[in-house]
N, C-alpha and C positions, 0 to 999 in steps of 0.2 A: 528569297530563300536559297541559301547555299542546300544543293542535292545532297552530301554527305551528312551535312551537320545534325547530332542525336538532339538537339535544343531545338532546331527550328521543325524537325522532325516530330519533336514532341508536342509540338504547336499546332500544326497540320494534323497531328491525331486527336487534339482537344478540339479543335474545331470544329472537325469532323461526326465528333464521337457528342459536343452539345447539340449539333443539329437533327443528330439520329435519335440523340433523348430528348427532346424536345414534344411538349405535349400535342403542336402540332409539328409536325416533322417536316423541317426545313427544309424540301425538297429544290427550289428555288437554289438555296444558298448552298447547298451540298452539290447541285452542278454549276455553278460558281466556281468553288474553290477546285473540283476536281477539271475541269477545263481551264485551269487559271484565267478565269473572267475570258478567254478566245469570245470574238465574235463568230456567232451559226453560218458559215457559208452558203448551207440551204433552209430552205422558211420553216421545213421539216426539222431540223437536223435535233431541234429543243426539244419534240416529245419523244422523237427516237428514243432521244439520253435519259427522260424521265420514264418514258417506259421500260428501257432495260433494268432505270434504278429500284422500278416496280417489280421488276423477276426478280431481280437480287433479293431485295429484303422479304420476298417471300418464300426464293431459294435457303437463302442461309437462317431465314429467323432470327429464332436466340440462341444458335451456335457460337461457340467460341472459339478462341484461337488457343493454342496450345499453353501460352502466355497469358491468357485470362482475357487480352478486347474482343469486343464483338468480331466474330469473321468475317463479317461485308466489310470492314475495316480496310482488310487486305486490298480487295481488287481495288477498291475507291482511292487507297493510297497511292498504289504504285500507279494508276492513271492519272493520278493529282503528279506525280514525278517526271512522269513520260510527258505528258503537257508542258512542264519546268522546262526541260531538256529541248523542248522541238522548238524550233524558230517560226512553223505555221501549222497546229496539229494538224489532224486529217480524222475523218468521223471514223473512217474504216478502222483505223490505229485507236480509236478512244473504244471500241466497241472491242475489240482484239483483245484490250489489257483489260476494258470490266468482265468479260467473259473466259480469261484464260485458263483459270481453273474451274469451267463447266464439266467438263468430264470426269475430273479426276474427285471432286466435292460435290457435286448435285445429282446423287445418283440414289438407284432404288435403295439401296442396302441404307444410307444415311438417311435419305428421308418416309419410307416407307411406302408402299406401291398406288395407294391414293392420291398423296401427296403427291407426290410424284408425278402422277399422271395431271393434276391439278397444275401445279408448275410450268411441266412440260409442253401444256396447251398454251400457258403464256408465252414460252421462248415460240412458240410457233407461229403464234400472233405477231411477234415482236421481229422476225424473220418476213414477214408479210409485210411488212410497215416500210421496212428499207427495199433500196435499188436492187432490181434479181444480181446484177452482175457483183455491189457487194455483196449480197447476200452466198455468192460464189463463192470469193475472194475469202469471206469473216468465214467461213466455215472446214473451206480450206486450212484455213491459218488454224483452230482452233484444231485439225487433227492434229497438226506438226507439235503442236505447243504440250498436246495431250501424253504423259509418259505411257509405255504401253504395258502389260504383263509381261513379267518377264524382261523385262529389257532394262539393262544395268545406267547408270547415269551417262556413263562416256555414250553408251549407245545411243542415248536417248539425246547426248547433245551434240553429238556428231549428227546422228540424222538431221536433226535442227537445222545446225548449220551448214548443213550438205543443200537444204532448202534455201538458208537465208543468200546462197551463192546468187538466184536468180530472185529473192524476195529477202529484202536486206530490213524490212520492218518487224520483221523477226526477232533480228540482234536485237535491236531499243528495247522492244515488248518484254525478252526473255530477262535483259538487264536489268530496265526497271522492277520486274518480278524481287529478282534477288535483289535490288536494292532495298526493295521495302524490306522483305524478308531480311535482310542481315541490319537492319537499323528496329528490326521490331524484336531482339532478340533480349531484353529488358523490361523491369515495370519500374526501374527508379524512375523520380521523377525531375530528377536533373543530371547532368550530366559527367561521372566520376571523374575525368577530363578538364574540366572545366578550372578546378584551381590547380591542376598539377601539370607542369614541364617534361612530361617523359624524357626526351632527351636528356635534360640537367641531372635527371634524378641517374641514368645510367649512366651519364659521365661522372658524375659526382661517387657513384658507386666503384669504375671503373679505375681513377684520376686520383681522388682524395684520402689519404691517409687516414686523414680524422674526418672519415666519411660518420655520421650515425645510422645511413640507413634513409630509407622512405617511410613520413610518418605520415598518412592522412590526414590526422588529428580527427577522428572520428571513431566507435567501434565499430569494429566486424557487419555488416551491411545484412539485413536479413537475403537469406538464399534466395535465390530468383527460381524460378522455374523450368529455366533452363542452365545447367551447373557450365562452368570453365571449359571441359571436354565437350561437351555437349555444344556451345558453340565452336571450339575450335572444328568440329566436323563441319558447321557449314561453312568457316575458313575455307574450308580446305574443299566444298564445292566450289566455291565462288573462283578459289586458285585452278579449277579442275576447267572452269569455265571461261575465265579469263586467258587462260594459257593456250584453248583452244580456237578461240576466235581471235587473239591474238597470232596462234600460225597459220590460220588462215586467210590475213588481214583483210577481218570483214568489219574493221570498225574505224576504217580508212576514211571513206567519200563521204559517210552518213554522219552530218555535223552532232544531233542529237545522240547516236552511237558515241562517238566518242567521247561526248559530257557525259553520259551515263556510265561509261567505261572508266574515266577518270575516279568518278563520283564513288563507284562502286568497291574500285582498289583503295579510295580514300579512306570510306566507311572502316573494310575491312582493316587497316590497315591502323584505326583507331580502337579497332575492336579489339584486335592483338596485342595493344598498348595499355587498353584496362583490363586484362585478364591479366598482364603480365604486370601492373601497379598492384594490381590483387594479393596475386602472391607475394609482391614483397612485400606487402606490407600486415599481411596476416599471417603469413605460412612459414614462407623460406624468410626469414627475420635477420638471420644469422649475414653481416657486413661480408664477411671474409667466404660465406657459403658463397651468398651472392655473388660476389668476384670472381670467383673460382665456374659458375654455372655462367656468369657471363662470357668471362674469357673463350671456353670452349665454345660458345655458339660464338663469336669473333673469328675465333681458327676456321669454323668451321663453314663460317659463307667467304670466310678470306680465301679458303680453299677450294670454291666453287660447289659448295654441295645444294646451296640452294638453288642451283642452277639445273637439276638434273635430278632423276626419279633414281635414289641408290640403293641398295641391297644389304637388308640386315646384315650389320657385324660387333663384333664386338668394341671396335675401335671409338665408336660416336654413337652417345644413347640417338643423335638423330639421325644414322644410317637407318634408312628405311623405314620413315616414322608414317609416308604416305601406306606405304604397303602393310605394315603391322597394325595400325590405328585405325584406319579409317579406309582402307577398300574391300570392305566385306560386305558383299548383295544382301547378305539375310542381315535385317537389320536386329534381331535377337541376337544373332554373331557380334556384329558391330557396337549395340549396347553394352556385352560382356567387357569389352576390348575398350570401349572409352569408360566405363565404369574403373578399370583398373589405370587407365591413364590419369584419370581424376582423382584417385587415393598417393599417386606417385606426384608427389610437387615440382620436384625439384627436375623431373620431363616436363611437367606441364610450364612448367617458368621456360623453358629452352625451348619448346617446340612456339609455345606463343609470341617468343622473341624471334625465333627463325619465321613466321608467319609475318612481322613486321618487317623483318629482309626483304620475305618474298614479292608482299604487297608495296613495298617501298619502291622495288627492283622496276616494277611494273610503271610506277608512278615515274620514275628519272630517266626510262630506257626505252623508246619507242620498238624498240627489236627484242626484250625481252619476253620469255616464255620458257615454263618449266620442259624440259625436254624428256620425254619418255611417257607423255599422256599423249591418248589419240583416243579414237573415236573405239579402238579394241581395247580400252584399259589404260593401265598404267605397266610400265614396265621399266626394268634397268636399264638406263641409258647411260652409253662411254662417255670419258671427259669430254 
């Protein structure tokens, strides 16, 4: 299974997703595939994983994900990813990624103070079962991993990575996180990508006189759940996150770091390429519109702008599109602000195309990183 790819990703959640529906519930084959078949290092190490699979699906129930699959979906996947990625898993790292969202999803207010307390005596259990010194180590890791109140993204992945300096299974765990998360950001059930050439279709737009335009040959796709701007914002974590652990080149030594790293700019990078087929091909229609929106985002990474955090101006609808769009803590702020980036196309075609820059940038430049993000925010950074 290639990491990035939205097809074999879509494969890995049908698998997944028949063993969970399954009248007896393929517990066996679900820690199968989410170990990628690994052999148990310890004689233990098999009901550990079946018993945490047992909190999970009592943890999450029949919650869902924002997207409509079931929510145990999530941790199973990105530990199905993180296993891809590693050359020899480790229990400690498979137990880190099915439990990384324990704090922030398994808690009184979502499941109610019985439950809850029902649950909570099995993670306790399941804390008993493993080695004290993992038992250290997984819980440690599980604060770091934990966002805290109050504490804005940058903060929250600075502190991360301020850890991963001295616990570098961190990076993988946090990567894999968003890798699921930005390849789960869909419910078609194939791949919009899959028959069309992005590049041709921009050069062709760019190049051809007697261009016609991108035609999918299909209609208008029904709305997903998550609209255009709505995922460009987790874009634009992923770039928040990549850029960060790129200047601190913490995904240097750890082989599995950098296939998830890779994997992650990849994803993103394709995600940027069907929002922006989208628009041309429902929206911004217009041949000579097109040219004219492409040109300018041309100029404007020709110019170094995707290289650097820039300050609202008049000059380029994308001066300052990290700062206006998408860095506002209150996320009823930030809704407003991507609501109107989504009614505006003809930003949404440039900023989604300037996103295929940025992630592109990452993929051919081992020294690239947005400069003016740190662990205090983003801010204006000089040429």
């Amino acid at each position: 299974m290639l990491l990035h790819d939205f097809t074999d990703f879509l494969r890995l959640s049908a698998a997944l997703h028949l063993q969970l529906s399954a009248q007896s519930v393929g517990k066996d084959n679900i820690l199968r595939i989410v170990t990628n078949r690994m052999p148990f290092n310890q004689p233990g190490d098999r009901e550990v994983l079946l018993q945490v699979f047992e909190y999970l699906s009592d943890a999450y129930g029949m919650r869902r994900r924002r997207v409509g699959p079931p929510a145990i979906l999530h941790p199973l996947r990105a530990t199905a990813l993180l296993n891809m990625a590693a050359d020899k898993p480790q229990l400690l790292d498979i137990l880190t990624e099915l439990l990384h969202d324990k704090y922030e999803d398994i808690t009184v207010d979502a499941l109610g103070r019985d439950r809850f307390a029902n649950v909570e005596s099995k993670f306790i259990d399941l804390l008993r079962s493993i080695d004290p010194t993992d038992e250290w180590y997984l819980m440690e890791r599980l604060d770091h991993l934990t966002i805290r109140k109050d504490e804005s993204y940058y903060n929250y992945i600075g502190r991360l990575l301020s850890r991963a300096a001295k616990t570098q299974e961190l990076v993988r765990v946090k990567l894999a996180d968003r890798l699921d998360n930005t390849l789960d950001l869909h419910i078609e059930i194939e791949d919009s990508l899959r028959d069309a050439d992005f590049f041709r279709v921009i050069f062709q737009a760019l190049f051809i006189p007697s261009g016609a335009g991108y035609d999918p040959g299909c209609d208008h796709p029904i709305t997903p759940p998550l609209n255009g701007a709505q995922r460009l914002y987790q874009l634009f974590k992923n770039a928040v996150l990549l850029s960060m652990i790129r200047e601190k080149h913490l995904a240097i030594e750890d082989p599995a770091a950098r296939r998830l790293f890779e994997a992650l700019a990849l994803a993103s990078m394709h995600e940027a390429q069907r929002i922006t087929l989208h628009i041309m091909a429902y929206h911004e229609t217009g041949i000579e519109r097109q040219r004219s929106l492409l040109m300018e985002v041309l100029n404007y990474a020709q110019g170094g702008g995707m290289m650097r955090i820039t300050s609202p101006s008049s000059e380029s609808p994308l001066d300052g599109l990290f700062m206006r769009q998408f860095d506002h803590v209150d996320s009823r702020t930030r809704d407003i602000h991507l609501d109107k980036l989504y009614q505006d196309k003809d930003l949404m075609l440039q900023a989604a195309l300037g996103f295929v820059v940025i992630f592109l940038n990452f993929i051919n430049s081992p020294d690239y990183w947005i400069h003016g993000i740190s662990d205090r925010g983003i801010a204006v950074a000089e040429n």
